[in-house]
PAZAPA-4460 file (N, C-alpha, C; in steps of 0.05 Angstrom, whole numbers, plus 32768, in hexadecimal, padded with zeros to 4 digits):
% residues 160
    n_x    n_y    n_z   ca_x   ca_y   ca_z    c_x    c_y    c_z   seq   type   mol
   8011   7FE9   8000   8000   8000   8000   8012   8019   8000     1      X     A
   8008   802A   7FF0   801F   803D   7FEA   8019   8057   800A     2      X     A
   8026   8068   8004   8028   807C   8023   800D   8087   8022     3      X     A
   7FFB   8092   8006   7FEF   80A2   800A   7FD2   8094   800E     4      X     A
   7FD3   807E   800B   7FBE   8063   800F   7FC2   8067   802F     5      X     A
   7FD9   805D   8035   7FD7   805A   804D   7FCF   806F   806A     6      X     A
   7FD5   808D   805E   7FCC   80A9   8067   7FB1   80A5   8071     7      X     A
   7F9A   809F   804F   7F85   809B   8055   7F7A   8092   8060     8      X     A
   7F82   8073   8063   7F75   8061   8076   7F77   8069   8093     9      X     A
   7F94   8075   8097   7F8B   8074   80B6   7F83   8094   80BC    10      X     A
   7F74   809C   80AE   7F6D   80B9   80AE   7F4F   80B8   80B7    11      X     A
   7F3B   8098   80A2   7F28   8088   80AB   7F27   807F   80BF    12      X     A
   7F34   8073   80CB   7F34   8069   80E5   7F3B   8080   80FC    13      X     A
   7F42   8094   80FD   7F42   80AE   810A   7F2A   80AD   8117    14      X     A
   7F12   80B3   80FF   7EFF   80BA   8102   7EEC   8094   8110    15      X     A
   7EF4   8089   8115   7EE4   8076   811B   7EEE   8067   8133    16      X     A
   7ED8   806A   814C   7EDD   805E   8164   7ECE   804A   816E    17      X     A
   7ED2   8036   8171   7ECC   801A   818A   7ECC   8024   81A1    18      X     A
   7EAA   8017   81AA   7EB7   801C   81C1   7E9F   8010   81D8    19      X     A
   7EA3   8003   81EF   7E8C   7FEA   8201   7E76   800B   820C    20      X     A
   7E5B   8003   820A   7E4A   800A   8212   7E45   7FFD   822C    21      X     A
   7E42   8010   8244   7E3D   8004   825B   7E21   7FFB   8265    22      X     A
   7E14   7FE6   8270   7DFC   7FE4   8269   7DE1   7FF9   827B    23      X     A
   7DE6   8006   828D   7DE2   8021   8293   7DDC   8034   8276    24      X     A
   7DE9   803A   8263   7DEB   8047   824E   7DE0   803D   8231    25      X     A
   7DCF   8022   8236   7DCA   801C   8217   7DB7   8028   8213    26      X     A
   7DAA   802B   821D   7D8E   803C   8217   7D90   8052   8208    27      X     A
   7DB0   8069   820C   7DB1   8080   8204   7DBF   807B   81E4    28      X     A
   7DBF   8061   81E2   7DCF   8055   81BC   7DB9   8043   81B2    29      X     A
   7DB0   803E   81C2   7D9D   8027   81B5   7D87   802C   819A    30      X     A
   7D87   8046   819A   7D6F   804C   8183   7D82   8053   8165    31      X     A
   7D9F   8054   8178   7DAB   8051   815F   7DBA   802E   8152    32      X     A
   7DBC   801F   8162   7DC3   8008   8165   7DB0   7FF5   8158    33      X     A
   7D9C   7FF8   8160   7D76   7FE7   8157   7D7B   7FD9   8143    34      X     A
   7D7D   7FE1   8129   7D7F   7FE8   8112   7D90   7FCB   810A    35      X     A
   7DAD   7FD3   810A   7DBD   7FC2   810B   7DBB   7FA1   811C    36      X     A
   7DB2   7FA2   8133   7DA8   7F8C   813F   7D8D   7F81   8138    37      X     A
   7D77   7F8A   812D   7D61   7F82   8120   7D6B   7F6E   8109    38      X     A
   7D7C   7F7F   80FD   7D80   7F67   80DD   7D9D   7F4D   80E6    39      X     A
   7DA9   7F54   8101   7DB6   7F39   8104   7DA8   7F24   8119    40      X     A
   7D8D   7F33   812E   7D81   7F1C   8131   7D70   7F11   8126    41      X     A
   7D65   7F1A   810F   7D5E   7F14   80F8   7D68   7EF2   80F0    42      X     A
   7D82   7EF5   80E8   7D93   7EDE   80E3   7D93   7ECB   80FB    43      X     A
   7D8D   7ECE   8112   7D8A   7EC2   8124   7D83   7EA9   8126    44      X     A
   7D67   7EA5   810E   7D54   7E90   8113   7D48   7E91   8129    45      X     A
   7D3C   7E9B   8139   7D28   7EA4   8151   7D41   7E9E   8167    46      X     A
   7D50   7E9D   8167   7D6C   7EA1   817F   7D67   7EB6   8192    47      X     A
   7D62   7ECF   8183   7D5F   7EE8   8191   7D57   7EFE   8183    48      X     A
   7D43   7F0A   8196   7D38   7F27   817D   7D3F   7F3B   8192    49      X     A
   7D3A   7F56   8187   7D4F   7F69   818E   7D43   7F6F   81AA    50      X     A
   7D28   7F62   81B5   7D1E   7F6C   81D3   7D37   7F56   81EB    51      X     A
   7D3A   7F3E   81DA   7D47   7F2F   81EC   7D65   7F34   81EC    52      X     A
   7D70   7F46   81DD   7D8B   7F57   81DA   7D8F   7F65   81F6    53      X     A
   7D76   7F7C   81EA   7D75   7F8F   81FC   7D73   7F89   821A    54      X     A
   7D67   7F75   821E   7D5C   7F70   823A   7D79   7F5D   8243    55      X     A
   7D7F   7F57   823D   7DAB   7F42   8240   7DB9   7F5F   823E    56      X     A
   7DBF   7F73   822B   7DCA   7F85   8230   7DC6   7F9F   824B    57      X     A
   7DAF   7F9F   8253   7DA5   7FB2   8272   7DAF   7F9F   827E    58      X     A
   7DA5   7F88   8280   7DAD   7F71   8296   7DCB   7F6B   8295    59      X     A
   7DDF   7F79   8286   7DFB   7F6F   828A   7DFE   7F55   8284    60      X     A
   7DEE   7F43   8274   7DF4   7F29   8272   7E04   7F30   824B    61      X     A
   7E03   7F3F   823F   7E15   7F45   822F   7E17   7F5C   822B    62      X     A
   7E33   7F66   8217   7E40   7F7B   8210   7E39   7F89   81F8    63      X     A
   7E32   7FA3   81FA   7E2B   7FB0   81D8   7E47   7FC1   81DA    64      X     A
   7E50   7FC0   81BD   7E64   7FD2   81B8   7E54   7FE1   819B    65      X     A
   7E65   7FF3   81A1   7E56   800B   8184   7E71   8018   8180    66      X     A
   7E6B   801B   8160   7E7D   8020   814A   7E71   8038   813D    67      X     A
   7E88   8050   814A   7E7C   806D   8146   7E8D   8081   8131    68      X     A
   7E83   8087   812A   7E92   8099   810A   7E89   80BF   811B    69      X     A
   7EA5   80BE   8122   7EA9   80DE   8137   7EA0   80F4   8125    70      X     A
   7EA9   80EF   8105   7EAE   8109   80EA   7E88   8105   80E9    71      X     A
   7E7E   80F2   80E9   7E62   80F1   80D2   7E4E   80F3   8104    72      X     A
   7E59   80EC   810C   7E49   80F3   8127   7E36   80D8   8125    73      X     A
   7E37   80C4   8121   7E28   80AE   8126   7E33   809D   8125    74      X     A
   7E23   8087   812D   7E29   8067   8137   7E2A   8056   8117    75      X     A
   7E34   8046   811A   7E34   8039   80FD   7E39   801C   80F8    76      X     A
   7E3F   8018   8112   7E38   7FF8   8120   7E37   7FEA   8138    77      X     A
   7E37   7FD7   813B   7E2D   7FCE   8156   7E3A   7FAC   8154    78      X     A
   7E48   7FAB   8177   7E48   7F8F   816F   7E38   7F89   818E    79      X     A
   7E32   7F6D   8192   7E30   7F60   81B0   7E38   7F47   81AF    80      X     A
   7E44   7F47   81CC   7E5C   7F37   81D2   7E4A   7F29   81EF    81      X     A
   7E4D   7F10   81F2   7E4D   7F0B   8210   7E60   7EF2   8213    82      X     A
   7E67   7EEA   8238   7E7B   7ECD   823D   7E62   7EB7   8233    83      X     A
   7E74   7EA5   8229   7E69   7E84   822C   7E7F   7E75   823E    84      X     A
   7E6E   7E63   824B   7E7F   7E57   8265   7E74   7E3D   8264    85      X     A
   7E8F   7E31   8256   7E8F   7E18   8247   7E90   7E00   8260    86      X     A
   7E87   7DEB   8261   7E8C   7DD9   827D   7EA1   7DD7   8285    87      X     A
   7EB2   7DD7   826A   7ED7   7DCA   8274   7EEA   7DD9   827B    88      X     A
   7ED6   7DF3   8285   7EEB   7E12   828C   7EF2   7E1F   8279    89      X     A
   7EE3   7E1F   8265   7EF1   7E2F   824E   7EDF   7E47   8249    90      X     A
   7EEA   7E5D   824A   7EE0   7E75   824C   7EDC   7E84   822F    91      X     A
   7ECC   7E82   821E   7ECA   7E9D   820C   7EB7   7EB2   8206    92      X     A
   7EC3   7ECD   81F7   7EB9   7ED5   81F2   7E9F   7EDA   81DB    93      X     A
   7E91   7ED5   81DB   7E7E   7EC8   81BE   7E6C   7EEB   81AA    94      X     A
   7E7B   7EEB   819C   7E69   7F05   8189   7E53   7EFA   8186    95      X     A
   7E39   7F06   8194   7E24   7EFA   818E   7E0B   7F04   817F    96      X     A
   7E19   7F25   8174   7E0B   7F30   815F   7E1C   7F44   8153    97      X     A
   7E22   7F4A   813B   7E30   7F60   8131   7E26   7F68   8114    98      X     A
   7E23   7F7A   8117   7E14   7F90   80FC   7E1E   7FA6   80FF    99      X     A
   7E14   7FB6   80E2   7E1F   7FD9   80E5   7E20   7FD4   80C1   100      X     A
   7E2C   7FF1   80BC   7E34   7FFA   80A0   7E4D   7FFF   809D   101      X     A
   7E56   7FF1   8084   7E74   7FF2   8075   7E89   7FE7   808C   102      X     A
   7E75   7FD2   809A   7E89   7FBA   80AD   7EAC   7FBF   80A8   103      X     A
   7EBC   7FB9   8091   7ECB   7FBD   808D   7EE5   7FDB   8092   104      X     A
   7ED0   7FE1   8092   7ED5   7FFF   80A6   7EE2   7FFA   80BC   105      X     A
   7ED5   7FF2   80CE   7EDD   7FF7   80E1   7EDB   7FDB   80F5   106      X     A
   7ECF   7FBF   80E8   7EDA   7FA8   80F1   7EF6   7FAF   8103   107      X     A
   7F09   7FA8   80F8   7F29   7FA6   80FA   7F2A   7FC0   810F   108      X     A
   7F22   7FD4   8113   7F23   7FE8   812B   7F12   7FD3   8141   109      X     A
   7EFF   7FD3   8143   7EFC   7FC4   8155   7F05   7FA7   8162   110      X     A
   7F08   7F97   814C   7F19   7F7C   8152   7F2F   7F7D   8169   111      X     A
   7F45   7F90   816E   7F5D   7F8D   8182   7F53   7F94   819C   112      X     A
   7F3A   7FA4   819A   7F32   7FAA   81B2   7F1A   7F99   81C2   113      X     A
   7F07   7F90   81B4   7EF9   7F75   81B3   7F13   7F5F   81C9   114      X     A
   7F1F   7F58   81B6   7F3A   7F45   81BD   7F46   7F4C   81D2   115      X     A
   7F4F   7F60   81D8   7F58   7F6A   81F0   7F45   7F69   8209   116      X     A
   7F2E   7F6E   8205   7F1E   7F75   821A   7F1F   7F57   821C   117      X     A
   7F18   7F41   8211   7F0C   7F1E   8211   7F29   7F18   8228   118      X     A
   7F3B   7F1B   821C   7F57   7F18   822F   7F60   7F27   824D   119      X     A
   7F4D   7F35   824B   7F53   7F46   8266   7F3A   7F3A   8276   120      X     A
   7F25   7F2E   826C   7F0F   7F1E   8284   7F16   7F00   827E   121      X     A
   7F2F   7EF7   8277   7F36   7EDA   827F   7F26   7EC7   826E   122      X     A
   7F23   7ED0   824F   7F14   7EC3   823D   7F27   7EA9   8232   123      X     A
   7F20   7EA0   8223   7F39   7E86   821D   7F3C   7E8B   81F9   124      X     A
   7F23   7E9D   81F4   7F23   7EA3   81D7   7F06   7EB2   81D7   125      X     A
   7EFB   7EB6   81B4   7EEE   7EC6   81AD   7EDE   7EB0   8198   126      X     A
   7EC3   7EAE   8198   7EAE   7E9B   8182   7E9F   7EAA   817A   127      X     A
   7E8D   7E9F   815F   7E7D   7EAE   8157   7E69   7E99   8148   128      X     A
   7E52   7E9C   8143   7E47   7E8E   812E   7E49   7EA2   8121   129      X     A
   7E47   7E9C   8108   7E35   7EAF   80F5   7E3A   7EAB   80D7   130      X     A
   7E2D   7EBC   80CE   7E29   7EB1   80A6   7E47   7EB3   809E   131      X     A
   7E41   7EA4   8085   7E62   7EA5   8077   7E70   7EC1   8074   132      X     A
   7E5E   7EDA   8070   7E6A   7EEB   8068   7E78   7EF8   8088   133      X     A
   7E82   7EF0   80A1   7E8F   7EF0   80BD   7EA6   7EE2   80AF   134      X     A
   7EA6   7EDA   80A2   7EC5   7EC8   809C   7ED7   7EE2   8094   135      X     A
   7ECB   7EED   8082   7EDA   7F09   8079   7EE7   7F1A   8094   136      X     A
   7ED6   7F19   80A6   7EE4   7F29   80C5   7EF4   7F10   80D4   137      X     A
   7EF1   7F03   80CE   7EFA   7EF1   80E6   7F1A   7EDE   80D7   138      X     A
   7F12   7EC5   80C4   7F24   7EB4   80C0   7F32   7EC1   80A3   139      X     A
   7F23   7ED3   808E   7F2F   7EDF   807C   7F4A   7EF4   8084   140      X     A
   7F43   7F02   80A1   7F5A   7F1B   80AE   7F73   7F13   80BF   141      X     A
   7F62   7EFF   80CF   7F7D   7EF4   80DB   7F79   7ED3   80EC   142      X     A
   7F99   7EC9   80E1   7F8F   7EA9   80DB   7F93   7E9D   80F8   143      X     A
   7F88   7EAF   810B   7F8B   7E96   8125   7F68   7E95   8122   144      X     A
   7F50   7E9D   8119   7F3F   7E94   810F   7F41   7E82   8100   145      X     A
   7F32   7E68   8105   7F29   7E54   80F9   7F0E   7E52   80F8   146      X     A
   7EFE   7E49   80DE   7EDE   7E45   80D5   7EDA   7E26   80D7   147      X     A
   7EC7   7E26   80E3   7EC5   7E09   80EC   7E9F   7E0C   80E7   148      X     A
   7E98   7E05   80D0   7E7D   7E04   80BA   7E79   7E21   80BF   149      X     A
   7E69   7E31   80D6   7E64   7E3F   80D1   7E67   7E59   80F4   150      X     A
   7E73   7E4C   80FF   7E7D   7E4B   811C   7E97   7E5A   8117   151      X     A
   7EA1   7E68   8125   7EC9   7E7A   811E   7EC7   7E7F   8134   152      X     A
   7EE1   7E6C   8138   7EE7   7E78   815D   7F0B   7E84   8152   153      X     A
   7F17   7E8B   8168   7F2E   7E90   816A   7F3D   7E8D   818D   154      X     A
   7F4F   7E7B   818E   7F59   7E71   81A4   7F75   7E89   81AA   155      X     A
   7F6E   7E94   81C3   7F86   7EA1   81CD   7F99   7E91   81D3   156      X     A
   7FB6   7E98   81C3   7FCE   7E84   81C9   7FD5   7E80   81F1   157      X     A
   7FCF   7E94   81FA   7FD3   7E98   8212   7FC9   7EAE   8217   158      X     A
   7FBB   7EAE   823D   7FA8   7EC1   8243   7FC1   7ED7   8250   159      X     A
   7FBB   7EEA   824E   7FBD   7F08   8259   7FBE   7F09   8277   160      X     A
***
């Protein structure tokens, strides 16, 4: 990538912040968030519609993060995260919904911090279901993701 490619890009990412919504505070993102979580529990298959989000996210039983564009003043995606607590002690973190616009944006801004945070509460890794097109964020960017049918976990070499 030449210098002035590379100027740009992180000129884009300037303007774009990750960042955990505390669950005290979803209420004051949520009408911007809706939207995006409507069409991935959608995909769900009756798993979860956006009342049983909401009601896990107040209750602290999972995490909303939002993906905010500082230059344009809005939200532009949304992920939620909660632990799975596997019998044999195995701790992960599970993406259990993620939407927004021009994903590619700002995926990869959020990803190190996602990861970081999973490692700092004693996760053992990070899973996900989701449609083929998650392969593109997950096992297409970086190869300690493995796709296993339709499942992508990623195993921390060692915890934090």
């Amino acid at each position: 990538m030449n210098q002035v490619a590379q100027h740009i890009e992180m000129e884009e990412h300037e303007k774009i912040e990750f960042s955990a919504v505390l669950p005290k505070d979803v209420y004051l993102v949520w009408k911007y968030v809706d939207k995006f979580l409507k069409r991935s529990c959608k995909r769900s298959n009756g798993r979860h519609t956006i009342d049983t989000i909401y009601k896990q996210l107040i209750d602290n039983q999972c995490h909303l993060w939002i993906t905010y564009n500082t230059e344009e003043d809005k939200v532009i995606g949304c992920a939620v995260t909660n632990f799975v607590y596997y019998p044999t002690g195995l701790k992960m973190l599970n993406i259990l919904q993620l939407g927004g616009k021009k994903m590619q944006d700002w995926v990869e801004i959020g990803r190190p911090i996602i990861t970081n945070w999973a490692k700092q509460n004693d996760c053992d890794g990070i899973e996900a279901i989701g449609r083929k097109g998650f392969a593109y964020w997950s096992t297409k960017q970086d190869d300690q993701w493995k796709e296993s049918h339709v499942h992508f976990e990623m195993k921390f070499k060692e915890k934090v």
